[in-house]
N, C-alpha and C positions, 0 to 999 in steps of 0.2 A: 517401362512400367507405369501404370496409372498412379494418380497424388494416392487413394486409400492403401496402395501395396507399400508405397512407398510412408506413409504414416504409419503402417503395421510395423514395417523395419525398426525406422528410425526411431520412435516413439516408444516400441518393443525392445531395441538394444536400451536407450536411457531408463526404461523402468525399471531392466536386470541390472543395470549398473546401480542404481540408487539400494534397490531392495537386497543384491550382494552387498554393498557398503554397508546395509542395517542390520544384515547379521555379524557382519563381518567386526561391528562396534558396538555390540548389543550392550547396553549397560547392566554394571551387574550392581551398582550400587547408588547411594543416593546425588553420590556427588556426581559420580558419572551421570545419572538421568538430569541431573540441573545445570551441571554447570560445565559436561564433558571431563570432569577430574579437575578441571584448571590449569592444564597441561598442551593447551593447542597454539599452535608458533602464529605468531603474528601475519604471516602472509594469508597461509590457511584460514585463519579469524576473518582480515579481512574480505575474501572471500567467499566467505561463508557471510559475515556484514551485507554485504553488498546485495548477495542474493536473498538474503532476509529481508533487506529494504526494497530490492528492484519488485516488488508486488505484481500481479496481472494489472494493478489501476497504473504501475509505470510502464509496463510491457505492450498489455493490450490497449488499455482504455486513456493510459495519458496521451499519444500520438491523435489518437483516436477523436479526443476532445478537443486540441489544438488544432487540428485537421476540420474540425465544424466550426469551432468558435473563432479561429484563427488568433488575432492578438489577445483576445479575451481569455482565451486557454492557456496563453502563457504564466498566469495564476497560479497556475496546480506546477508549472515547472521553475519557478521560483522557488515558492513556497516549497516544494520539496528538498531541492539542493540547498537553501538557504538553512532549514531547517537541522540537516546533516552536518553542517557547517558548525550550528548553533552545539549541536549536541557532544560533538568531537570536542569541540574544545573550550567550553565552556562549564559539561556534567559528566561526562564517561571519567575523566582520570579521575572527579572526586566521587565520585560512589564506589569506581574499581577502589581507592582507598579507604574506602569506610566501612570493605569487607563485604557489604549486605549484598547478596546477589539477586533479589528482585525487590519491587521497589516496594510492595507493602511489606516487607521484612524489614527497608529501608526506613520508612517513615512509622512501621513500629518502633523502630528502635530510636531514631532522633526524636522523635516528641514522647518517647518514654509513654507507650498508652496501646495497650489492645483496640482502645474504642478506635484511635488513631487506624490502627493495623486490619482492621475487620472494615471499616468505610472506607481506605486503600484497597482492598482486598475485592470487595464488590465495585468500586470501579476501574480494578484492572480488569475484573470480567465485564462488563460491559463493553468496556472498549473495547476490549480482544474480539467478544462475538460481533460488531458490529463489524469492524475491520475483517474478519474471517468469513462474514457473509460474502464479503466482494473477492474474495478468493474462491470461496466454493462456484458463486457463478459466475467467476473467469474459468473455471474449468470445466463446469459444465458448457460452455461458448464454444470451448476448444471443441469439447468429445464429439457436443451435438454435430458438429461441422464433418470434422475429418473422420468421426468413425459411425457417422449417419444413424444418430437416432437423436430421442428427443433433450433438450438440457434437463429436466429432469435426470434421466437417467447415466446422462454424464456426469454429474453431481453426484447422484451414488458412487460411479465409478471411482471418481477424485477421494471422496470418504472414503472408501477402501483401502486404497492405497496409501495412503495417508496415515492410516488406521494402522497400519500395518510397521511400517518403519519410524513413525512419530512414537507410539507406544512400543515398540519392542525396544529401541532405539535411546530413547530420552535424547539431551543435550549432546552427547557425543556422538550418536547416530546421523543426528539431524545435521550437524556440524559438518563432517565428512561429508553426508549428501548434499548439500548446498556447497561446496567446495565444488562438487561435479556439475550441478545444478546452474551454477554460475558460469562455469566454462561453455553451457549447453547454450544458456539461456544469449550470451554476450556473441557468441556466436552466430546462431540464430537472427541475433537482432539485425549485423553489422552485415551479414553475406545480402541480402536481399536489398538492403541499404547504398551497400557501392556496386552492387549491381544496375538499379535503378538509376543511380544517379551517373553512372557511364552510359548508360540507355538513353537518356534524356537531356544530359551536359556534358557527357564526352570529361567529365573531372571524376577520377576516383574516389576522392575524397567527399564523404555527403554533406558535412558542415559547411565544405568550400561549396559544393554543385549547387544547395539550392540558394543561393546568391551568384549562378552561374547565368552566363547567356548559355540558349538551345544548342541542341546541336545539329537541332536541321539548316544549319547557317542565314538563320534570318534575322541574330543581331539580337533579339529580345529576350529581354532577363527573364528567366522561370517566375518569376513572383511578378512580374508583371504581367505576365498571361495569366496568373492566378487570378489576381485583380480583376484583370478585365472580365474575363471568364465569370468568375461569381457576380460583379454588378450588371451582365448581360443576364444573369439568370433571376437578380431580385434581390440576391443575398447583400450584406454589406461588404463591403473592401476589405480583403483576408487582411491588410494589414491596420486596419480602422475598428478602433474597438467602442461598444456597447454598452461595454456595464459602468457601474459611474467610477469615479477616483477612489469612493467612501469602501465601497464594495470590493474593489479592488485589492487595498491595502488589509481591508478585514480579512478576507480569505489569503491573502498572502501571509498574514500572521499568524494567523490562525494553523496555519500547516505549518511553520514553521515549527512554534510555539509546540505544537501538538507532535513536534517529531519529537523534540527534548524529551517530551513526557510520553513517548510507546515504551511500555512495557518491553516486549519484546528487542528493542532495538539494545537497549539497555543491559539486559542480561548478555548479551554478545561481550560486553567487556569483561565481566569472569571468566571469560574461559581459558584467559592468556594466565601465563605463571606473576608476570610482576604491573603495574601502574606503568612504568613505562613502553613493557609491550602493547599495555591496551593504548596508551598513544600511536604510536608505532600502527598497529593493525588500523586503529580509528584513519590513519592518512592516507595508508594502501585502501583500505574501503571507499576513500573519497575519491581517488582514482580508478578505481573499476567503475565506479556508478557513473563518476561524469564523462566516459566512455558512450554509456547507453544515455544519458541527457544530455548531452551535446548532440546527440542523431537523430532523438524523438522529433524537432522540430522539420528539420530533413523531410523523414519520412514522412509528415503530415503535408509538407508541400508537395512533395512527390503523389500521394496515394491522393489528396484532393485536385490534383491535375488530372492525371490520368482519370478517376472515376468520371467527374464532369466530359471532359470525352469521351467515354466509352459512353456514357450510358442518356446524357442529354441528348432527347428530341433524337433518338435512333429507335429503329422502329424494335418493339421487341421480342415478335421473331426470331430476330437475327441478334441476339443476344448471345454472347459467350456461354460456356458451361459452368464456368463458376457462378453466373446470376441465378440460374436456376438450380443449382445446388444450397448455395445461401437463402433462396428462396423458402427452400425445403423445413430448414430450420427454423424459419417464421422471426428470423433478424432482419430479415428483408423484403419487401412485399411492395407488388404494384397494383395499381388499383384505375383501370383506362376508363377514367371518368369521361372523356370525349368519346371514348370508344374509336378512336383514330387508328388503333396499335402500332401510335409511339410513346415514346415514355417523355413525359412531360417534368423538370427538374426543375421548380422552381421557388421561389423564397413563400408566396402566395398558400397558405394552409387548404385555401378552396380549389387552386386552381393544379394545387404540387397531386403528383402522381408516384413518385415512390417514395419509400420509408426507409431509410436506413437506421439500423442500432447503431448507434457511435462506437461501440465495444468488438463491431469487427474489422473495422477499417486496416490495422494493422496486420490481421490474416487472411483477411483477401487483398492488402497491396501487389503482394507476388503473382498473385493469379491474373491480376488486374494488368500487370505490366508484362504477363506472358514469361516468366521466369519457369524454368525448368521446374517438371515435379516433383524431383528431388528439395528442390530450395523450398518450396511449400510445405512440404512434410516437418524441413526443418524447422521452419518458423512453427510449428502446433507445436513440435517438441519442446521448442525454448517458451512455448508462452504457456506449456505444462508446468515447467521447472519453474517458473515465476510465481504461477500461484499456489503451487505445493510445498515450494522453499517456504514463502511465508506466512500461509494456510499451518506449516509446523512449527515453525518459531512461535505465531500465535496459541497454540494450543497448548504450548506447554508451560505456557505462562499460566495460561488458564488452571491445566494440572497443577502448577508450582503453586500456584495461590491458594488454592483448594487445600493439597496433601501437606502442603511445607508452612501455608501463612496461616490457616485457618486452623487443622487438626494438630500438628506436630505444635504448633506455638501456645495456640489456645484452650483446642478441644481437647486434645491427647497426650501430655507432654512426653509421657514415657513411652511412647510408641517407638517397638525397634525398627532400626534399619530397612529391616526387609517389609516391614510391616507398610511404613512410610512408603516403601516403592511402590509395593501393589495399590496403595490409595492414589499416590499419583498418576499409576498404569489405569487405575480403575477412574479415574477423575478426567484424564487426557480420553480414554475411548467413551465415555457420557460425552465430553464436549465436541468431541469428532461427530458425532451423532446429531447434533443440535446444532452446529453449525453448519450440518448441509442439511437441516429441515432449513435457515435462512437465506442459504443458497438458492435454495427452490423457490420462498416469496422475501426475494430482496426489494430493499426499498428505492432500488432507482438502479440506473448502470452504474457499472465498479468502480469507476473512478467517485460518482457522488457518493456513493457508498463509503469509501474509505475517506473520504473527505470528511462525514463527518466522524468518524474514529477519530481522526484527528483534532477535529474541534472538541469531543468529549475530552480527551488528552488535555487540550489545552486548558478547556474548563478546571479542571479537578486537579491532577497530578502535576503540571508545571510550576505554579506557584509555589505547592509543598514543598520541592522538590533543593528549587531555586532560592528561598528560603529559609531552607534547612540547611542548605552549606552556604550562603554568604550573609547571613544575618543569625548568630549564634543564638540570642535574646528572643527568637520566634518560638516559642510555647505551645503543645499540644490543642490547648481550648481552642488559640487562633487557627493552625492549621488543621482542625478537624472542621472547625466552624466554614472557613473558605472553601473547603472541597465540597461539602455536600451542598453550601450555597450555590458555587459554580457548575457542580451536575447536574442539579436538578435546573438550574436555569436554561442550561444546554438542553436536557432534557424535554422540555419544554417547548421552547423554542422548535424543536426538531418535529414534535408530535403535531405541535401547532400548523408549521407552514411546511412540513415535509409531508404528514401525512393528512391533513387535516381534520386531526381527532377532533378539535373542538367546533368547528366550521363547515363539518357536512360531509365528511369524507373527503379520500385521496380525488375524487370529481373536483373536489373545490380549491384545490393545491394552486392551478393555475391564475385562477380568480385573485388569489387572495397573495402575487409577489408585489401589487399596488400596496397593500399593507405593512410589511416586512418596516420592523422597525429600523429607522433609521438609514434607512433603504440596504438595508445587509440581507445577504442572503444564509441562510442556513449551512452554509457549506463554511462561511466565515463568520457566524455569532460567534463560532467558540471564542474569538479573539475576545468581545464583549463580554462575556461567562469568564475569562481570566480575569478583567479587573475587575470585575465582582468581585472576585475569589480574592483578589490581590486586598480590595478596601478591606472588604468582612473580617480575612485573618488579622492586616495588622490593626482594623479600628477592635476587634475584641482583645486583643494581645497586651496592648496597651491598660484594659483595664483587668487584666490576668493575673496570675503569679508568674514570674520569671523561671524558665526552665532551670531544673539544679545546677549546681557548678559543674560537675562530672560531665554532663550532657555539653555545656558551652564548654569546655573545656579538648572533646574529644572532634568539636567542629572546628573551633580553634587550630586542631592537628592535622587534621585534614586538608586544609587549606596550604598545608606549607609545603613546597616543593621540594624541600633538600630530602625529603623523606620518601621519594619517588618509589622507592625498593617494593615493597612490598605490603598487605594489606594492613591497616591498624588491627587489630586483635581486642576486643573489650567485650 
């Protein structure tokens, strides 16, 4: 069977599986649509963790980026695992204890203040739709590919479905489907991965292979052909990085930092019955994800080998059929400026003849390496279940903040039950809708995309957060005043040198990275935008009133582990 019969199958069985799971969990109430009841066993959590966090920017576009950037992309794999680390055990047990199940109900409640809770509240939606933009166009990448039409119209697709088991579904839907979602996606990643690298190292294992010698028996380490290979083509030495130290450590913090503070990630810890399940789930999640981040780098050695052979300086004619498949979709394109017809790969912007998107490297490795058409099917399916896993985790923070932080808290107090759900069913399909209009004009590939979510995060929600449970004595004025100082400076920053509102247009982005304060890029200001946020709250705080006693007192409780059981109540 050809790869489309075979993406009909494979792709067709995962979509009935998920969308049976969404009836099969349909929430019928509020606590089911938020937070699954509170009732899902810690393996399952983490599981469903896992596949919330593994995003299309860790599936498709993290590989993808370390495969161009080489040691420079190891950045965004830091910065994520680090960041997970950060959040496991340093804020999941104390929010899971402070009862609030999303975070602007959280920092409504600790600094005692709506105004608190309504400027939480609009920058959990920001964040969410910026991080959900890079979801929608990792699936529209996928559709455009394997089911041949244009990303546009794959991006509808992904909205659909999505549409359909996010909103019918709530937290308990989603939960169950990322549980399958995870198994598809971890899958998907790993079969093409020891395939590749017994292809190529004759080691089963891909963490060991690409630290492996060849296995055409000529002695020479895979990453030493890497090497050589890219500085024969102009590029720099895949293992010699670029960007400065300053830069480096920004964006490594910045993601970090920005993981503690996703929305989304965060509600995963309600869903368990006690404080110590959500430990418990928080460690099984740490294990399924370093599964798939211990391989990303693998596969980027792998899939930037192989492309440099396949496609440097051969004439192209005689190009495989996946080059001109990927062609089709306009992620890839040659342009025979000598008119020689060969393809010319080179570091040189005048002199390079093909263009590759960085966000498909990871689904065309398989093709790349002649892997069966079955293993390619599988890889779209798993890089489906990646950005619809967390395409719906994001969206329903969006609803929750809308239906649960904003009407039920402030706008509507006496709004019932049922009432409550249809805002948030009616709240979740508006923002399904709006998140694949930014699907269609995202502002970079998916991984910079979700990159800067993460800096917003970092900006805004970290310090509240971090503040609120280890410093009792932080007061509403201060944590209101630090968030909108640190978003708007993110904000900024972003519009400034990501899109170039102030300086002439997105034409002028590239011009103006000589500028970038501090020599930081955009993808790690948010690090920057936090100690803003960090001076601002406590330099106001200090000349504030001191939160009531009640309020220090139930932070005070929080912090104490003998009390692991179960949520505080207040």
């Amino acid at each position: 069977m050809d790869v489309q019969t075979w993406t009909y199958i494979i792709v067709g069985l995962s979509f009935a599986l998920y969308i049976g799971i969404a009836i099969w969990s349909r929430a019928s109430s509020t606590k089911e649509f938020y937070i699954a009841g509170g009732s899902v066993s810690p393996l399952a959590n983490g599981m469903a963790t896992a596949a919330d966090w593994m995003s299309a920017a860790s599936y498709i576009s993290m590989a993808g980026l370390i495969s161009f950037m080489g040691y420079d992309g190891a950045v965004y794999l830091m910065g994520w695992t680090g960041g997970y680390v950060l959040l496991a055990l340093l804020l999941a047990p104390y929010l899971r204890k402070f009862g609030k199940f999303t975070v602007p109900d959280f920092i409504g409640d600790r600094y005692y203040s709506n105004t608190a809770r309504i400027v939480a509240v609009i920058c959990a939606v920001i964040i969410s739709f910026t991080y959900v933009a890079g979801q929608m166009r990792g699936a529209g990448v996928v559709f455009s590919k394997f089911l041949e039409v244009d990303i546009d119209t794959g991006v509808y697709i992904g909205v659909v479905i999505i549409l359909f088991y996010a909103v019918l579904g709530g937290m308990k839907g989603v939960t169950y489907t990322q549980v399958a979602q995870y198994c598809v996606l971890i899958f998907a990643f790993m079969v093409p991965a020891i395939f590749i690298s017994i292809q190529m190292t004759g080691n089963p294992i891909p963490q060991i292979g690409m630290g492996s010698t060849l296995a055409d028996g000529s002695g020479t380490y895979l990453i030493d052909k890497l090497n050589s290979l890219s500085t024969e083509l102009g590029f720099t030495e895949y293992t010699s990085g670029t960007k400065s130290m300053v830069d480096v450590i920004a964006i490594t913090l910045a993601l970090m930092v920005g993981t503690a503070g996703l929305p989304h990630v965060i509600i995963r810890f309600f869903t368990v019955k006690k404080v110590k399940d959500a430990r418990k789930s928080a460690g099984l999640a740490l294990l399924f994800i370093a599964i798939l981040y211990t391989t990303a780098p693998a596969i980027s050695i792998f899939a930037r080998t192989n492309l440099i052979t396949t496609v440097s300086n051969q004439e192209y004619i005689n190009m495989p059929g996946w080059f001109k498949t990927w062609e089709k979709t306009g992620l890839l394109a040659f342009d025979d400026k000598n008119k020689d017809g060969k393809i010319q790969y080179v570091a040189d912007n005048g002199t390079n003849e093909l263009t590759i998107d960085r966000d498909i490297i990871v689904l065309a490795n398989p093709e790349i390496a002649n892997l069966p058409n079955w293993v390619i099917a599988l890889v779209a399916a798993g890089a489906l279940a990646a950005a619809l896993s967390t395409a719906a985790g994001l969206l329903l923070v969006i609803s929750s903040a809308i239906s649960h932080d904003l009407i039920k808290r402030i706008i509507k107090p006496d709004i019932s039950d049922k009432g409550e759900l249809w805002a948030a069913r009616i709240a979740a399909t508006v923002a399904v809708v709006i998140a694949g209009y930014f699907g269609i004009h995202p502002p970079g590939f998916v991984a910079a995309v979700v990159a800067l979510a993460f800096g917003l995060a970092a900006a805004s929600f970290f310090p509240a957060i971090i503040l609120g449970i280890f410093y009792k004595k932080m007061n509403k004025e201060g944590a209101v005043s630090g968030m909108i100082v640190g978003m708007l400076f993110m904000l900024f920053y972003i519009l400034k040198f990501k899109f170039g509102i102030f300086d002439g247009g997105k034409e002028a982005v590239e011009g103006l990275k000589s500028s970038w304060w501090f020599g930081i890029s955009p993808e790690g200001f948010g690090t920057v935008a936090m100690i803003a946020n960090f001076v601002v709250a406590l330099t106001v705080n200090i000349f504030t009133k001191e939160p009531p006693q009640e309020v220090q007192d139930i932070v005070e409780h929080i912090r104490i582990p003998s009390a692991a059981g179960e949520a505080v109540s207040h």
